[in-house]
Each structure stands twice: as C-alpha cells, then as structure tokens.
C-alpha positions in Angstrom: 77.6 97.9 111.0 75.2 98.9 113.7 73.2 102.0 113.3 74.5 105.6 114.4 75.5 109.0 113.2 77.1 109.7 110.0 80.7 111.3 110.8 80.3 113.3 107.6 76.6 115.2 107.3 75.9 114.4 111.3 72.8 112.7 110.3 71.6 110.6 113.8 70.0 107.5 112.7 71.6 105.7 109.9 71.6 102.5 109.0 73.4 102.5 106.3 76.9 103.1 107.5 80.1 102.2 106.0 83.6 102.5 107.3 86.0 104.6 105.3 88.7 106.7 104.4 88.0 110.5 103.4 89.6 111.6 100.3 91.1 115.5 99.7 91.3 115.6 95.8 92.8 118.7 93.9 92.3 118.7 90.2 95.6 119.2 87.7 95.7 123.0 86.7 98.5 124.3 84.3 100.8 125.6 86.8 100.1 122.4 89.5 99.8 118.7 89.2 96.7 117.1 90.7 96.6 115.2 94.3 94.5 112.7 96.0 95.0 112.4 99.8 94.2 109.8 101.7 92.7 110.6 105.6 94.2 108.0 107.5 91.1 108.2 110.1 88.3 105.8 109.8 85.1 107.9 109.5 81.4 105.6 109.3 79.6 107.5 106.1 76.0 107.4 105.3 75.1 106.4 101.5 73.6 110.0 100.3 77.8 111.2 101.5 79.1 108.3 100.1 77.5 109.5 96.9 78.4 112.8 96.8 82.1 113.2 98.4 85.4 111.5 97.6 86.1 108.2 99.7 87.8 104.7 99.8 86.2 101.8 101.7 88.5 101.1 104.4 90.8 97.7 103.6 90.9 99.3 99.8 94.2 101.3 98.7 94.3 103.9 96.8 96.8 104.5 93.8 98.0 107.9 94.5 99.6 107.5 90.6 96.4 107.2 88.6 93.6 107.6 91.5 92.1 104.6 91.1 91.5 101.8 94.1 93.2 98.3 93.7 89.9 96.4 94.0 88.2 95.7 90.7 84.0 96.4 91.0 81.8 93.0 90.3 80.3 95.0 87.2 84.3 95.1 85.5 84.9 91.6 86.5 81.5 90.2 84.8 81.5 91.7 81.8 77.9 93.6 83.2 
C-alpha cells in the first residue's frame, strides 16, 4: 500500500499502512452481554494503532459469537 496518513492517529507519512475494519468492543458486565461491532468503512491504520486498538484486516470476518476472526495466524497452523 502506498505511503500516506493513518485514518486513525492522523500520523502523515506512513508506510506502514494496512486496510481495515475498526472494531467497537463492549466487555460482558452482570446486567449486559458483551458486543463487538464491526465498522463497515475501510480505514488505512498505521502499526503503533494496529497495536493498540481493536481491528480486522479487511477480507477477514469476524465471528460476532466468540470474537474471534475466521483466518487462522501462521504461528497456530505451524505448531510455532
């Protein structure tokens, strides 16, 4: 992906962009269930935000049931 601004800290020259889906989590308390919503915008994220914030590369769904994407990480698939 080309350089540019991060949609989420604003940050103007990053290389390190990746598109994405923003994520709205809301923990379980005793009187609510937990929720993860899914943005439906494509936002370009730098890595430090991608660290810190709640996301799913675009072209990966989300299972709203146990929050957990659908793709399977190299390090789960190798045994690593």
């Amino acid at each position: 992906m080309e350089p540019g601004p991060c949609d989420s800290c604003g940050e103007v020259d990053c290389d390190d962009l990746i598109a994405l889906h923003r994520l709205y989590v809301t923990p379980e308390a005793w009187d609510a269930e937990g929720s993860v919503t899914k943005v439906a915008d494509v936002e370009r994220w730098c890595a430090a935000c991608r660290a810190n914030y709640p996301h799913v590369p675009v072209g990966v769904e989300l299972d709203t049931e146990t929050s957990e994407t659908s793709e399977t990480s190299a390090a789960e698939t190798d045994g690593s």
